[in-house]
FIPA-364673 format. One line per field, with one value per residue: residue number from 0; residue in one letter; chain; x, y, z of N, C-alpha, C, O, CB in turn. Coordinates in Angstrom, 1 decimal, padded with zeros to 4 digits. Glycine has a CB too. Example, Ala and Ser with C-alpha at 12.3 -4.5 7.8 and 13.67 -1.06 7.14 Angstrom:
// residues 2
torba	c(0 / 1)
tinu	c(A / S)
lomar	c(A / A)
n.X	c(013.2 / 012.8)
n.Y	c(-005.7 / -002.2)
n.Z	c(007.8 / 007.1)
ca.X	c(012.3 / 013.7)
ca.Y	c(-004.5 / -001.1)
ca.Z	c(007.8 / 007.1)
c.X	c(013.2 / 012.9)
c.Y	c(-003.3 / 000.0)
c.Z	c(007.8 / 007.9)
o.X	c(014.2 / 013.4)
o.Y	c(-003.3 / 001.1)
o.Z	c(008.5 / 008.0)
cb.X	c(011.3 / 014.1)
cb.Y	c(-004.5 / -000.6)
cb.Z	c(009.0 / 005.7)
//
This chain:
// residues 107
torba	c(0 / 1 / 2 / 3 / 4 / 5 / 6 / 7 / 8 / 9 / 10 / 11 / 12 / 13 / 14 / 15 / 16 / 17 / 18 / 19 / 20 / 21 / 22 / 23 / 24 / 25 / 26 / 27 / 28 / 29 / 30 / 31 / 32 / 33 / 34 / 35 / 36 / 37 / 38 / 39 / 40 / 41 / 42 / 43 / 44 / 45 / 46 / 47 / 48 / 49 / 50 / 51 / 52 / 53 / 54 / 55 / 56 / 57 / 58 / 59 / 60 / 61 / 62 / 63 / 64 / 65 / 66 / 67 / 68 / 69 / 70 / 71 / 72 / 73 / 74 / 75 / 76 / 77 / 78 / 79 / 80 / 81 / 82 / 83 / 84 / 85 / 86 / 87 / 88 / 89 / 90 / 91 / 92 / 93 / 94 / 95 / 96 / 97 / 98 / 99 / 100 / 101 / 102 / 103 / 104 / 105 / 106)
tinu	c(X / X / X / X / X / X / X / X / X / X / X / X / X / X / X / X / X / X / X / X / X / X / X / X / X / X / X / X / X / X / X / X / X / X / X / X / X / X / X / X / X / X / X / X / X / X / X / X / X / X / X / X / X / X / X / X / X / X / X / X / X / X / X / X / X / X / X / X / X / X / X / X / X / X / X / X / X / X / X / X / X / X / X / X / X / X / X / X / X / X / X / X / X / X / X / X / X / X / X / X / X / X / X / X / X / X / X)
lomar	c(A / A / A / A / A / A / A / A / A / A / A / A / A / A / A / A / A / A / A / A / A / A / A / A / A / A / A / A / A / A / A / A / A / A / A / A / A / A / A / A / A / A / A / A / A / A / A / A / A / A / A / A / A / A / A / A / A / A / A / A / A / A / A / A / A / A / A / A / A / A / A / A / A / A / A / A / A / A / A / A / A / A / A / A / A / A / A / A / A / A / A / A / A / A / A / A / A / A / A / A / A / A / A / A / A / A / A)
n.X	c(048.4 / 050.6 / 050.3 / 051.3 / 054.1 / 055.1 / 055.3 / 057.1 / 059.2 / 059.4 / 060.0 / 062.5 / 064.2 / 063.7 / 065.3 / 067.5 / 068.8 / 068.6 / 070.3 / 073.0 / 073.1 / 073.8 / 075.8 / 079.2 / 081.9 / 085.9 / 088.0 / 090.5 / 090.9 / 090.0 / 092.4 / 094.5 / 094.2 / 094.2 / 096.5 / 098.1 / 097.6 / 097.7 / 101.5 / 101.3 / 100.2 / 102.7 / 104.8 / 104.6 / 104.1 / 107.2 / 108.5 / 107.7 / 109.0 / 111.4 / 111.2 / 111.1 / 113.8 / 115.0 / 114.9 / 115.6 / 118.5 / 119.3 / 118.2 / 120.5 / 123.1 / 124.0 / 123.4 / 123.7 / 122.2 / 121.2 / 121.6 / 119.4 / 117.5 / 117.1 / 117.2 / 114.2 / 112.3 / 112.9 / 111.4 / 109.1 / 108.1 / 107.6 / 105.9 / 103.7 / 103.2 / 102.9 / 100.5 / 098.7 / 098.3 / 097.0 / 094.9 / 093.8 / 093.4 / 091.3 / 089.0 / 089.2 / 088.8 / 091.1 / 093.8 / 094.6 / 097.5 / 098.5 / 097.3 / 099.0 / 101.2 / 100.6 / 100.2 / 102.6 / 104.2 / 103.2 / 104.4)
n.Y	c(091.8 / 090.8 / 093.9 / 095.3 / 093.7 / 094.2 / 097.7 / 098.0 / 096.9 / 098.7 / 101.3 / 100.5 / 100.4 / 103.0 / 103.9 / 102.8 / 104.1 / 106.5 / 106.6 / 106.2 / 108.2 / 110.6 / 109.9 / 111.2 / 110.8 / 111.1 / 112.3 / 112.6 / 109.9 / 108.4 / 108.8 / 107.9 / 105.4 / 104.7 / 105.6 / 104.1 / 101.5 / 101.8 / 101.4 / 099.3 / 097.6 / 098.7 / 097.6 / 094.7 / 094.1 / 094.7 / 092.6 / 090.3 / 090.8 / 090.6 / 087.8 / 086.6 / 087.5 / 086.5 / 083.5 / 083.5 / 083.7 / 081.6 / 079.5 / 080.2 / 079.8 / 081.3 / 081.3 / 079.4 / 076.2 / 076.5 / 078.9 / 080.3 / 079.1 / 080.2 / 083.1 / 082.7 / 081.3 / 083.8 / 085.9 / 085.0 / 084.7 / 087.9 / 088.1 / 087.1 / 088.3 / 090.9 / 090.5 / 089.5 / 092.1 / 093.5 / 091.9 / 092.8 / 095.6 / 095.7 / 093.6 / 091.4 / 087.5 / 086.0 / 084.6 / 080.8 / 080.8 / 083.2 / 082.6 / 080.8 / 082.3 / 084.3 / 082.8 / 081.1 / 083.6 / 084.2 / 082.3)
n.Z	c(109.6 / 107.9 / 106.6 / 108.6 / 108.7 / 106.1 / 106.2 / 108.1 / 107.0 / 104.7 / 106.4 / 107.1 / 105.1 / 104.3 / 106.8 / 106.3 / 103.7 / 104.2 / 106.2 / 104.7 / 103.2 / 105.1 / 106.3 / 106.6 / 104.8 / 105.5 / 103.3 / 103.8 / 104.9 / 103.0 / 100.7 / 102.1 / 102.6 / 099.6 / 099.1 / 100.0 / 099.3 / 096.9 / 097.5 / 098.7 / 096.0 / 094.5 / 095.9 / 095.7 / 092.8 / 092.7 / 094.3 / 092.7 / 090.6 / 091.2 / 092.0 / 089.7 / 088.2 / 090.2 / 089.4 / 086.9 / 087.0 / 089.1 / 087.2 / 085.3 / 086.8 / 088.8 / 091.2 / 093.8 / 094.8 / 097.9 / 098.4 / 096.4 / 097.5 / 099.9 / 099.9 / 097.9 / 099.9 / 101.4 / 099.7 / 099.0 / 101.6 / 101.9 / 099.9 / 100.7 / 103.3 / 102.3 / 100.6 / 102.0 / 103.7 / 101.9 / 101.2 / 103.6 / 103.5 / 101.5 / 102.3 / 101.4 / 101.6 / 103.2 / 101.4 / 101.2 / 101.2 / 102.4 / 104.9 / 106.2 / 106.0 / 108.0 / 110.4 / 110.4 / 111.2 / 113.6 / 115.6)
ca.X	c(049.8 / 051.2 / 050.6 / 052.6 / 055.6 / 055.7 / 055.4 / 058.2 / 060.4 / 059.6 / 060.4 / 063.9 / 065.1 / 064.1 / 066.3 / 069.2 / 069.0 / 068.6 / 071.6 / 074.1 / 073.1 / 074.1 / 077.5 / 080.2 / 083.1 / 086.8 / 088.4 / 091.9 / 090.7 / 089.8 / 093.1 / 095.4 / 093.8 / 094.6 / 097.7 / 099.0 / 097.2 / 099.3 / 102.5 / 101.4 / 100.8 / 104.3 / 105.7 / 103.7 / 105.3 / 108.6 / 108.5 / 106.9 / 109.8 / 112.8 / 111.2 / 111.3 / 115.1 / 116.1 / 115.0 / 116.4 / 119.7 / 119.3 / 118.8 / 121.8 / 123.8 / 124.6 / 123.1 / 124.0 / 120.7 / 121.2 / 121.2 / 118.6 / 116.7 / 117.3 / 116.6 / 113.3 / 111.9 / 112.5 / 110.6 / 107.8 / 107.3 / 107.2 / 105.0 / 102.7 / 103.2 / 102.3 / 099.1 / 097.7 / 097.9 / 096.5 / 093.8 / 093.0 / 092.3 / 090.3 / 088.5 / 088.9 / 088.9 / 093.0 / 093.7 / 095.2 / 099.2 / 098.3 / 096.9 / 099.7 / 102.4 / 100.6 / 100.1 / 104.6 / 104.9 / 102.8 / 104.7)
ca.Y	c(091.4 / 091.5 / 095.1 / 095.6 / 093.9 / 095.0 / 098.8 / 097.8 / 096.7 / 100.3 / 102.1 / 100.0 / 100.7 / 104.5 / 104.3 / 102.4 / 104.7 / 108.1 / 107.0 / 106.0 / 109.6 / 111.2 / 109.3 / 111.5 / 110.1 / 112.0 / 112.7 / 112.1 / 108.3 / 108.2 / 108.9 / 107.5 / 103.6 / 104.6 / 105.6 / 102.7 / 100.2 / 101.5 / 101.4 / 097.9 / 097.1 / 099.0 / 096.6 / 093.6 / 094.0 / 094.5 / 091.2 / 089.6 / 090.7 / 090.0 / 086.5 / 086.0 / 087.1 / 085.0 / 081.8 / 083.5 / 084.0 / 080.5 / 078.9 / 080.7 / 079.3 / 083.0 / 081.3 / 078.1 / 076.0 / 077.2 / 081.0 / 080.5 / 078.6 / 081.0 / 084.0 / 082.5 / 081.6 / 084.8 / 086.8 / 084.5 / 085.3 / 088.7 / 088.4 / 086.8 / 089.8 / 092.5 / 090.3 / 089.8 / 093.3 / 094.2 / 091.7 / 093.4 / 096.5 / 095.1 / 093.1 / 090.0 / 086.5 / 085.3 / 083.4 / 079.5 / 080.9 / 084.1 / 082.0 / 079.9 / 083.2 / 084.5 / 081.4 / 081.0 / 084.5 / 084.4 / 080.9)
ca.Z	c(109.9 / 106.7 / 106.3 / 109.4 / 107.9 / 104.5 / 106.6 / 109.1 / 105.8 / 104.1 / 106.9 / 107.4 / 103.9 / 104.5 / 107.1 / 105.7 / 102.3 / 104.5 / 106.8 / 103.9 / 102.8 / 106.6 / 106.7 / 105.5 / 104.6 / 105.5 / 101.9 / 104.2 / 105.2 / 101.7 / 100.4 / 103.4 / 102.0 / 098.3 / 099.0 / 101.2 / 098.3 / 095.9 / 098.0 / 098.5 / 094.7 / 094.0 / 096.5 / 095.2 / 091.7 / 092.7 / 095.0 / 091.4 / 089.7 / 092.1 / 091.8 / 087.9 / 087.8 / 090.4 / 088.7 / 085.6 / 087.8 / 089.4 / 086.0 / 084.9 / 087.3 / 089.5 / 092.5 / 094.2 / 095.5 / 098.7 / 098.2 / 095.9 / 098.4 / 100.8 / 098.8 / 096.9 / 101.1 / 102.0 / 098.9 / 098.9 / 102.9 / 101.7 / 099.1 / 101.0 / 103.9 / 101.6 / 100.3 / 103.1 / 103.8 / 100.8 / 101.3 / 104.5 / 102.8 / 100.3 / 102.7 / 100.8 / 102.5 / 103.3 / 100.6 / 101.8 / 101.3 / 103.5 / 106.2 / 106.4 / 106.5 / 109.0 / 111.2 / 110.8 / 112.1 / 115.4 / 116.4)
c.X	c(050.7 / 051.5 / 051.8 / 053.5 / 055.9 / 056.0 / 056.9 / 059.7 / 060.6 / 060.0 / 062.1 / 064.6 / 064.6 / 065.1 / 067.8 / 069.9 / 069.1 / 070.3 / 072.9 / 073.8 / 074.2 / 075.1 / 078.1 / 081.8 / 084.5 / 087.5 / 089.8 / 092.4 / 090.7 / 091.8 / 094.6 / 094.9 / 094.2 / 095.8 / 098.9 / 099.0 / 098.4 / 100.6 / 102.6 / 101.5 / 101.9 / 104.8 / 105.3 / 104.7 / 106.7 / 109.3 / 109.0 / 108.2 / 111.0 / 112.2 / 111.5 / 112.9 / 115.9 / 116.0 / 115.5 / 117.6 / 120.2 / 119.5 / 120.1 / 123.1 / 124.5 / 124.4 / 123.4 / 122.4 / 120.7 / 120.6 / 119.9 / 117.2 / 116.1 / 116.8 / 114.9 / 112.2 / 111.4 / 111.3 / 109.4 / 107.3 / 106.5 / 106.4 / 104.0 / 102.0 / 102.2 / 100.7 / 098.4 / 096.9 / 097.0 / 094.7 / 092.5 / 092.3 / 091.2 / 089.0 / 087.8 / 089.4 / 090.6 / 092.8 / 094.6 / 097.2 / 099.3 / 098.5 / 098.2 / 101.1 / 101.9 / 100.4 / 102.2 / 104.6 / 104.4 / 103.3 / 106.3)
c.Y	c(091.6 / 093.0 / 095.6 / 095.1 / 094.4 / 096.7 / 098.8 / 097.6 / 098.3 / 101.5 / 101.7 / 100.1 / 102.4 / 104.7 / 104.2 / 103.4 / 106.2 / 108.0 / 106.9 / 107.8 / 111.2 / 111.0 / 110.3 / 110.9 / 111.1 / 111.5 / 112.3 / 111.0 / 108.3 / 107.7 / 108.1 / 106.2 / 103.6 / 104.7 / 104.5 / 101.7 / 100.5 / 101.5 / 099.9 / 097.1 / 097.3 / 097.6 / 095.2 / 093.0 / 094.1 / 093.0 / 090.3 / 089.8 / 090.5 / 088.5 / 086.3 / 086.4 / 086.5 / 083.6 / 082.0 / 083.2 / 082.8 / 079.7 / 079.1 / 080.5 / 080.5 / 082.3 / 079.7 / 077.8 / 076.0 / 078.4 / 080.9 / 079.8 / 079.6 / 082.4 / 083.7 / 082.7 / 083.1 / 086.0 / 086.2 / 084.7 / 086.3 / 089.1 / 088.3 / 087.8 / 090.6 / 091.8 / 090.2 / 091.2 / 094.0 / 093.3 / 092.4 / 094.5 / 096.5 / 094.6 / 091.8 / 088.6 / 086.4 / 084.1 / 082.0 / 079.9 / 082.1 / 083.7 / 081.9 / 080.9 / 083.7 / 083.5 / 081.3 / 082.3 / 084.4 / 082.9 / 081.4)
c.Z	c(108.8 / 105.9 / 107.1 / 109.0 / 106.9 / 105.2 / 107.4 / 107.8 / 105.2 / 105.2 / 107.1 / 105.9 / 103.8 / 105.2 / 106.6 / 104.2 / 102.9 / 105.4 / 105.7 / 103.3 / 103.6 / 106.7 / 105.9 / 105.2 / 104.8 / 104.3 / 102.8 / 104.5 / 103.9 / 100.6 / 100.9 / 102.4 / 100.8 / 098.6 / 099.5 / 100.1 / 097.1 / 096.2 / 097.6 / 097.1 / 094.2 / 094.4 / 096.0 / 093.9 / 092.0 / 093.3 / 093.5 / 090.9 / 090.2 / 092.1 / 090.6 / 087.9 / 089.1 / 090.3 / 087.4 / 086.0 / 088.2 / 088.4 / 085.1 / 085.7 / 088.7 / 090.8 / 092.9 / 095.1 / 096.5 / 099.5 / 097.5 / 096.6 / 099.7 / 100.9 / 098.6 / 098.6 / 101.1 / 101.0 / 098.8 / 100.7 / 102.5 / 101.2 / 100.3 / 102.5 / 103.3 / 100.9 / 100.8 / 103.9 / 102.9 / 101.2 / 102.4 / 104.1 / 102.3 / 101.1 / 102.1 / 102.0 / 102.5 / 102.2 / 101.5 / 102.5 / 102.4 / 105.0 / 107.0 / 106.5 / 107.9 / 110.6 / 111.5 / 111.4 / 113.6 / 116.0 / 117.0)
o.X	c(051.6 / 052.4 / 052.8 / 054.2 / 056.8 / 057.1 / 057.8 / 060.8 / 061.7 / 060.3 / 062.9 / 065.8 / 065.4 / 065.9 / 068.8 / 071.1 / 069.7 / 071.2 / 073.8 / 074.8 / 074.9 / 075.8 / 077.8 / 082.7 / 084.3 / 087.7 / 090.3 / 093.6 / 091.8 / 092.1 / 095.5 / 095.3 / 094.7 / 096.4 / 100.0 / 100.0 / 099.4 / 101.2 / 103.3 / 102.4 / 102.5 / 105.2 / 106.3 / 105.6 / 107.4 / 110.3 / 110.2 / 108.6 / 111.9 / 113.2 / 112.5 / 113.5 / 117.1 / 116.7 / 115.9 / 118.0 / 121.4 / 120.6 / 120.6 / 124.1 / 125.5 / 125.1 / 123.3 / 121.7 / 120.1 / 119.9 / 119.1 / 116.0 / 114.9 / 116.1 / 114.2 / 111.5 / 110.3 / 110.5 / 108.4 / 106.1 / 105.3 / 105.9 / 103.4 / 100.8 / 101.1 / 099.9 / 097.3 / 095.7 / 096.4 / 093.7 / 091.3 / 091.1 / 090.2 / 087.9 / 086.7 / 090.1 / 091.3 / 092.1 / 095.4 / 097.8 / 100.2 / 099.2 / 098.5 / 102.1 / 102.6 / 100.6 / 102.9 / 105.2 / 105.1 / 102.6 / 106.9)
o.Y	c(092.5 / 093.4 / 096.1 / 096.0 / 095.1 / 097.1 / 099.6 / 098.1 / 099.0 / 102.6 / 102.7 / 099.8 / 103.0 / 105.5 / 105.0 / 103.5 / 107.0 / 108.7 / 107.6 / 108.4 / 112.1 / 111.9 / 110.4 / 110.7 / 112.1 / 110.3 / 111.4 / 110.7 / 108.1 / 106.6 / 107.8 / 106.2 / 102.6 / 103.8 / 104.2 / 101.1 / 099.9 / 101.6 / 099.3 / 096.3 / 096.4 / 096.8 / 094.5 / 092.1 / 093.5 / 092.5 / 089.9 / 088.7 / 090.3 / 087.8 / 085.5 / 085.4 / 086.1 / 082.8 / 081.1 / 082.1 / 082.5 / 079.2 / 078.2 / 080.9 / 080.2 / 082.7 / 078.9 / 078.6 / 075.0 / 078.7 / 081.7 / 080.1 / 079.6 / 082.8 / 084.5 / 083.7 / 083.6 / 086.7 / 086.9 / 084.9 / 086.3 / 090.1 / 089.3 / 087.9 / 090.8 / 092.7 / 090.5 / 091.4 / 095.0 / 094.0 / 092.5 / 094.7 / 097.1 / 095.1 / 091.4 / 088.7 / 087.0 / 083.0 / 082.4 / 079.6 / 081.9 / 084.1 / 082.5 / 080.4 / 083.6 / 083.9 / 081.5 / 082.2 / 084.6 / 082.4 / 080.7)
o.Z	c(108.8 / 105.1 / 106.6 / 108.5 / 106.7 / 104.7 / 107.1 / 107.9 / 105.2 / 104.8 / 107.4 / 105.8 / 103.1 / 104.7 / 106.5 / 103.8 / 102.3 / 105.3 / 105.9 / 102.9 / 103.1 / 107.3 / 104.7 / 106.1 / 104.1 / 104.3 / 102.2 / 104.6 / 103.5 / 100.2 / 100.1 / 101.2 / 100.6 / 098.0 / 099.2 / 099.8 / 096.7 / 095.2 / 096.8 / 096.9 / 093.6 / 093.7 / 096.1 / 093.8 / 091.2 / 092.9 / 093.2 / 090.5 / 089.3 / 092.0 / 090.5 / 087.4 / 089.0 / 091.0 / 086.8 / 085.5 / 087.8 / 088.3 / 084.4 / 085.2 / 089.4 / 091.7 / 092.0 / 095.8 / 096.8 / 100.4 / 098.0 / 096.3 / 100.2 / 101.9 / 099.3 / 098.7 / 100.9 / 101.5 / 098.5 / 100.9 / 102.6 / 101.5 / 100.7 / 102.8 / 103.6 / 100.6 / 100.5 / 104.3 / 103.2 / 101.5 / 102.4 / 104.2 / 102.7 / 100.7 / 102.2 / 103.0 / 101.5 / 102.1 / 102.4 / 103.5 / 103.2 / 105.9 / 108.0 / 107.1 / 108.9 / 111.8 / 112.5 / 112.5 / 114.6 / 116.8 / 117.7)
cb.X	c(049.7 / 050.7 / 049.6 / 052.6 / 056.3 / 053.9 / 054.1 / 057.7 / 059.8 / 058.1 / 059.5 / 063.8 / 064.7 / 063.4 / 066.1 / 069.1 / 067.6 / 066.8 / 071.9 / 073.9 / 071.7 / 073.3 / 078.1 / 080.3 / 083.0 / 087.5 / 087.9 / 092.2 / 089.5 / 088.8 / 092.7 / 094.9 / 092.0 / 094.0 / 097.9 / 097.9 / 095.1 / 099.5 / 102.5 / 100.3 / 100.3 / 105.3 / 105.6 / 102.0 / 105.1 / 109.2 / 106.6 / 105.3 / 109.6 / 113.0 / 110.1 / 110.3 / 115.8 / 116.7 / 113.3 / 116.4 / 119.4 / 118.6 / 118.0 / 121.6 / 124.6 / 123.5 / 121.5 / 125.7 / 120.0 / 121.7 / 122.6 / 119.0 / 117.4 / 118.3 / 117.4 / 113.5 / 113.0 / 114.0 / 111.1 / 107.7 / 108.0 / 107.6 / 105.0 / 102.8 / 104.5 / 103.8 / 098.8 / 098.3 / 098.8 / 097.6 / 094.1 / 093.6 / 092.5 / 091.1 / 088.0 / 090.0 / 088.0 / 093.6 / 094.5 / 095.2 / 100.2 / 096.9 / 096.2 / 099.5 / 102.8 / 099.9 / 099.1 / 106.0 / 104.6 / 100.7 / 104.9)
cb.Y	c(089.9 / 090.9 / 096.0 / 095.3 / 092.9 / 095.2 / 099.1 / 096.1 / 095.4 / 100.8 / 102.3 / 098.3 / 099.6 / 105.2 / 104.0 / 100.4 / 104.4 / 108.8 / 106.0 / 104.4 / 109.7 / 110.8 / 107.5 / 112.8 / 109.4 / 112.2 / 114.5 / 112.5 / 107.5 / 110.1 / 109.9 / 107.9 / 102.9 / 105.3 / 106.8 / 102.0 / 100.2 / 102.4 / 101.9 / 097.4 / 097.5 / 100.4 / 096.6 / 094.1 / 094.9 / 095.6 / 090.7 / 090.2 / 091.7 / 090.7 / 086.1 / 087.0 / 088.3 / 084.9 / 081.0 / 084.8 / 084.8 / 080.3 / 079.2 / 082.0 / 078.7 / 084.9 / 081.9 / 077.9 / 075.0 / 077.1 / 082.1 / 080.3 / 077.5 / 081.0 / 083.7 / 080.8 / 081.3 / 085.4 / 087.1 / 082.6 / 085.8 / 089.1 / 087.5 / 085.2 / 090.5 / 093.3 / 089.8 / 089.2 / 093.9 / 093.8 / 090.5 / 093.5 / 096.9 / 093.7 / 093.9 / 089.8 / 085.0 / 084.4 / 083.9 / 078.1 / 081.3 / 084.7 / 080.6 / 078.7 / 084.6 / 085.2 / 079.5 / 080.9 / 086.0 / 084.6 / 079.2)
cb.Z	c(110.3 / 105.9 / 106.5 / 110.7 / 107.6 / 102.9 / 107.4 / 110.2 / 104.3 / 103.4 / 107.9 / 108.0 / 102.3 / 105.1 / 108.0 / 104.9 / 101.1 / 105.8 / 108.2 / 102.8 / 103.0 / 107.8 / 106.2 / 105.7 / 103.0 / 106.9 / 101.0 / 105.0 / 106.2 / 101.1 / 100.4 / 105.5 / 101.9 / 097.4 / 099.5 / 103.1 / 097.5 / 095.1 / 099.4 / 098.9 / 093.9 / 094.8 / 098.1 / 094.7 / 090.6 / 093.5 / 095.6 / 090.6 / 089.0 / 094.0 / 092.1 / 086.4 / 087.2 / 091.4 / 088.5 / 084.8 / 089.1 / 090.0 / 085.2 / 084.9 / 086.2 / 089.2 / 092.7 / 095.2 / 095.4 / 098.5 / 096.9 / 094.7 / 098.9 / 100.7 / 097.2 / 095.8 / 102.0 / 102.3 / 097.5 / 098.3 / 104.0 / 101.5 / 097.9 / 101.0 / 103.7 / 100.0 / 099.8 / 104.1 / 103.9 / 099.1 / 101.4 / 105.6 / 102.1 / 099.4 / 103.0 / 099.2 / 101.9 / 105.4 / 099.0 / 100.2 / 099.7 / 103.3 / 106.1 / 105.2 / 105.4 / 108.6 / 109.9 / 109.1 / 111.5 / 115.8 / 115.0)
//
């Protein structure tokens, strides 16, 4: 009995190790996901940094709490847009703030 599974296991990691061999991957999918991720990081940091000057902006008095209410909303949707996307690439879990953008858009 035990031979039979230990045999049944070695033949199931031949297979799993011969098909990851057999898969080819298209070099244009390859490239298409890198290129989009870094779109997304571009966009990521620019978010990141339209946030820091307009709490510089706001501290500075340029924005009334309003606009800067208004404003700050809208770039933190975005952020959390473009990270979710990103997470999907990645194929990381949704972080809590993800959830919670995508949950306000489908209402």
């Amino acid at each position: 009995m035990a031979a039979g599974v230990m045999a049944g296991c070695a033949l199931q990691q031949v297979g799993v190790v011969g098909f990851s061999f057999v898969i080819k991957v298209d070099p244009a999918d390859v490239e298409r996901a890198r290129s989009r991720m870094g779109e997304l990081l571009e966009r990521r940091g620019a978010i990141y940094e339209n946030l820091r000057d307009l709490r510089f902006e706001h501290r500075a008095g340029k924005f009334s709490a309003a606009d800067y209410a208004d404003t700050l909303a809208s770039l933190e949707q975005e952020a959390a847009r473009v990270i979710a996307e990103i997470e999907t690439l990645t194929g990381s879990a949704p972080s809590v703030k993800t959830r919670r953008a995508r949950a306000s858009e489908t209402k």
